[in-house]
C-alpha positions in Angstrom: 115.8 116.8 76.6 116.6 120.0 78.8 115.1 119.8 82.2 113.6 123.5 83.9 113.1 122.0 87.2 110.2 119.6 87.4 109.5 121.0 84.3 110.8 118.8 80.9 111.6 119.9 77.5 112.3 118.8 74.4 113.8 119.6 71.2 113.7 117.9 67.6 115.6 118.9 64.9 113.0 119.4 62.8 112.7 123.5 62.1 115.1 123.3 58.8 114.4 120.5 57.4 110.5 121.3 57.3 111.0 125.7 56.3 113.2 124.4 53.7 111.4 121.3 52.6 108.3 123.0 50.4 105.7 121.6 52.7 102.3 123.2 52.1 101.1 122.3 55.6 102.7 121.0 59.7 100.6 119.2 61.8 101.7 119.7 65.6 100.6 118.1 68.7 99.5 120.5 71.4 102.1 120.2 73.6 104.5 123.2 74.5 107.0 121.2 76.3 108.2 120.8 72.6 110.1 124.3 71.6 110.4 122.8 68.3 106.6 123.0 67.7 106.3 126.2 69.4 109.3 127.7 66.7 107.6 126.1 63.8 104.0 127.0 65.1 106.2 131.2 64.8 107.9 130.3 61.7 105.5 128.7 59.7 103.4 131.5 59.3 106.3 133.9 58.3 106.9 131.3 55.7 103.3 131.2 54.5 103.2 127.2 55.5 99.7 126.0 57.1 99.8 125.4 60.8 97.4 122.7 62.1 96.9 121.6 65.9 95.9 117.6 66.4 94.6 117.0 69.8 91.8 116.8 72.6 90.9 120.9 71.4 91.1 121.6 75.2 94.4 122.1 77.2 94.7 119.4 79.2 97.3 119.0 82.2 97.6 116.2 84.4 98.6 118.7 87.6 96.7 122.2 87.4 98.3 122.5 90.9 102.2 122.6 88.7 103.4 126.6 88.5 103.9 126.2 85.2 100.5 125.5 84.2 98.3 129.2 84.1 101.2 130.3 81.5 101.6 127.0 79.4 97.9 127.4 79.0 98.1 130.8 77.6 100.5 130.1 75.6 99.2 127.2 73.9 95.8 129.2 73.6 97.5 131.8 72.2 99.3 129.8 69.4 95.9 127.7 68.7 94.6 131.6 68.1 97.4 131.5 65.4 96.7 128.3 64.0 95.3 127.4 60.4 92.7 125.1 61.9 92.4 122.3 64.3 91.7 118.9 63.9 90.4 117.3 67.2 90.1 113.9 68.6 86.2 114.1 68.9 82.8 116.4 68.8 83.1 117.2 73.2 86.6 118.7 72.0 85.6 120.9 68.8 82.6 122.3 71.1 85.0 123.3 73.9 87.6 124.7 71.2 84.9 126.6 70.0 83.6 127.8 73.3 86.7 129.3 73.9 86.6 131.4 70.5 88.2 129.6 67.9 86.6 130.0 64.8 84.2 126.7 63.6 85.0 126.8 60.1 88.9 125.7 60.9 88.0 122.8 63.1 88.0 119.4 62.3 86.5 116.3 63.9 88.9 113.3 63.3 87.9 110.6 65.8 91.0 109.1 67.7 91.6 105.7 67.5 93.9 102.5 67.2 94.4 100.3 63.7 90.7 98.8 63.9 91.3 96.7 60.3 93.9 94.5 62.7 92.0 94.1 65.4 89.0 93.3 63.3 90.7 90.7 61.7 91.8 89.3 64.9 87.9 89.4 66.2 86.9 87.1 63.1 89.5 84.6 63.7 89.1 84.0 67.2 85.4 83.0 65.9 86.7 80.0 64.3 87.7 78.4 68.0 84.8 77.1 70.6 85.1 79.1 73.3 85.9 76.1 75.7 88.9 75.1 73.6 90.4 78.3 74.3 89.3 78.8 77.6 91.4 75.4 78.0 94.3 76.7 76.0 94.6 79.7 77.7 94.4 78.4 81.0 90.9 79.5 82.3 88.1 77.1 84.3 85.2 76.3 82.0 81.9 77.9 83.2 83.9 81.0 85.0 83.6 84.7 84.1 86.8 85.7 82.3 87.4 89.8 82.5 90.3 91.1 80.8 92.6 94.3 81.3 94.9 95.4 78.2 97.6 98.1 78.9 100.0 100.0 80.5 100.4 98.9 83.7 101.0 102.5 85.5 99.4 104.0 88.5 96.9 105.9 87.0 95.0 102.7 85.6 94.4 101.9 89.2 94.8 97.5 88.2 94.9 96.9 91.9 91.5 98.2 91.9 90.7 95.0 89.3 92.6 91.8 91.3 91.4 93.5 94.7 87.5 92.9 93.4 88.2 89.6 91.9 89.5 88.2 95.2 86.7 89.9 97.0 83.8 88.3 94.3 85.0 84.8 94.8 85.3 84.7 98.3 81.7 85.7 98.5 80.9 83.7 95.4 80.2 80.0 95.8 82.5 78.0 93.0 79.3 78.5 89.8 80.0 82.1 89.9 83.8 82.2 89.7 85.6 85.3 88.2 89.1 85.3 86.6 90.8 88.2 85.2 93.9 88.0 82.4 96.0 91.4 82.6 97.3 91.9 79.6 100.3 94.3 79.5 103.6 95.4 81.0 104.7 98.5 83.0 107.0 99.7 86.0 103.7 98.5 88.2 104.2 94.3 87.1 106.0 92.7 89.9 104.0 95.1 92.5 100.8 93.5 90.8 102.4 90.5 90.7 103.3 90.3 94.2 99.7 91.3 95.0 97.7 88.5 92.9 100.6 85.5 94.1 98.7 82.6 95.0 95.5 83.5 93.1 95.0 81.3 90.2 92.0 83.6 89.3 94.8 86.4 88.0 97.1 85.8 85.7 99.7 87.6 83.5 100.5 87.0 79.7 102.7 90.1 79.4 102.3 92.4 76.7 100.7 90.7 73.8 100.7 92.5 70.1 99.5 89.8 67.8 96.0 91.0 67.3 95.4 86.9 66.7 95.9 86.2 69.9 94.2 89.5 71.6 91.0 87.7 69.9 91.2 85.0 71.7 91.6 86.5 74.9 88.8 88.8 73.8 86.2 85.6 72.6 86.2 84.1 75.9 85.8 87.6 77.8 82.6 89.0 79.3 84.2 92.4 79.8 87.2 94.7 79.0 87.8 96.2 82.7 90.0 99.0 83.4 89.3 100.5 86.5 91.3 103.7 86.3 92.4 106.2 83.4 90.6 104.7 80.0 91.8 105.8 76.7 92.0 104.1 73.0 91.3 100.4 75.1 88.0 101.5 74.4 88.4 101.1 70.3 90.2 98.2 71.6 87.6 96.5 73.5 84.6 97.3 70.8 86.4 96.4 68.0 86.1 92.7 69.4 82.1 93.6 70.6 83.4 93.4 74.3 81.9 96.2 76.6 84.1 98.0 78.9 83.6 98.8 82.4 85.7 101.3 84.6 84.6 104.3 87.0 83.5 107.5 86.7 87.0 110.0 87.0 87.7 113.1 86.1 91.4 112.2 84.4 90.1 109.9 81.6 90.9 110.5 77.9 88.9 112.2 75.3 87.9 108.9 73.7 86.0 108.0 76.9 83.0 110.2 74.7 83.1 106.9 72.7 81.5 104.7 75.9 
């Protein structure tokens, strides 16, 4: 890691092994914060190995307002100019690659996503429980309506935004209409969420939860996967279990949010 100010880099030593290794083809992500990419994106085509570009096939930066950010995007629209072809994350992506002039023959739709056969398999298991067994098990009333988040817990997700309108529903909601929410996930942001939601039993906080098994569970008694901030791959999350998801209208969301 070599740090230009604000600004971080990073290097991998990658560039021998791969000119020397008889690969036919390098897949790099479209970040130039990585010099290794941006040598091998050079070098590749001296040694007659196929460069290809994975990512949103627009150059995205979280802070236009960052002085490095008018030259990054040159340069990384001049090195897609050099590329072999593109493979982006879905159609809104190839149109805007294409609208900026790279050629449609060399780009490739490859539709972003998480392991769906696990979370599959995780959806038809949970439907071997009654919902009111798990809701018991897993610590929720019986006739409320359970919403669950599943993520990072980082600023730009904006999970505040989810226990703040929970508290607000049920205090204007008599006790038939009662909402809980289940945040699954972990992130510098816990104990200030934490701290926020103490004394609600309507919130509550698993952790970060990987077995898919369990996810299903969560997911069978759920009405809605809510994130109320930056949305990503939850989405393949939340509709591989046949949940809907529900979050706000922003500018900063991720390519996938094409899928909703």
């Amino acid at each position: 890691e070599i740090q230009f100010c604000n600004w971080q880099a990073i290097y991998q030593p990658v560039i021998h092994e791969i000119l020397g290794g008889s690969y036919e083809a390098v897949v790099l992500g479209h970040e130039i914060k990585f010099l290794s990419n941006v040598a091998l994106a050079l070098l590749c085509k001296m040694f007659r190995i196929s460069v290809l570009y994975w990512g949103f096939g627009y150059h995205y930066t979280a802070d236009p307002s960052q002085w490095f950010t008018r030259p990054a995007t040159r340069i990384k629209r001049a090195l897609a100019r050099l590329s072999d072809g593109y493979l982006t994350y879905n159609k809104r992506g190839a149109q805007r690659l294409e609208a900026d002039g790279y050629p449609r023959d060399r780009i490739f739709i490859l539709q972003n996503t998480i392991d769906m056969s696990a979370q599959f398999a995780g959806h038809m298991a949970a439907q071997n429980f009654a919902p009111a067994d798990l809701r018991q098990e897993l610590g929720f009333q019986p006739n409320s309506t359970a919403l669950i988040y599943i993520g990072r817990l980082l600023e730009s997700k904006d999970v505040a935004l989810l226990i703040e309108a929970v508290e607000r529903i049920n205090r204007a909601a008599n006790s038939s209409q009662l909402v809980e929410a289940v945040i699954i996930g972990s992130g510098p942001l816990l104990p200030e969420l934490q701290r926020q939601a103490a004394g609600s039993s309507a919130i509550k906080f698993p952790g970060q939860i990987n077995d898919p098994f369990l996810i299903g569970q969560y997911m069978r008694i759920a009405a809605a996967v809510v994130i109320p901030g930056t949305v990503g791959l939850a989405i393949a999350h939340a509709f591989a279990h046949g949940r809907p998801l529900l979050t706000r209208k922003l500018d900063r969301h991720g390519p996938e949010l094409e899928y909703l």
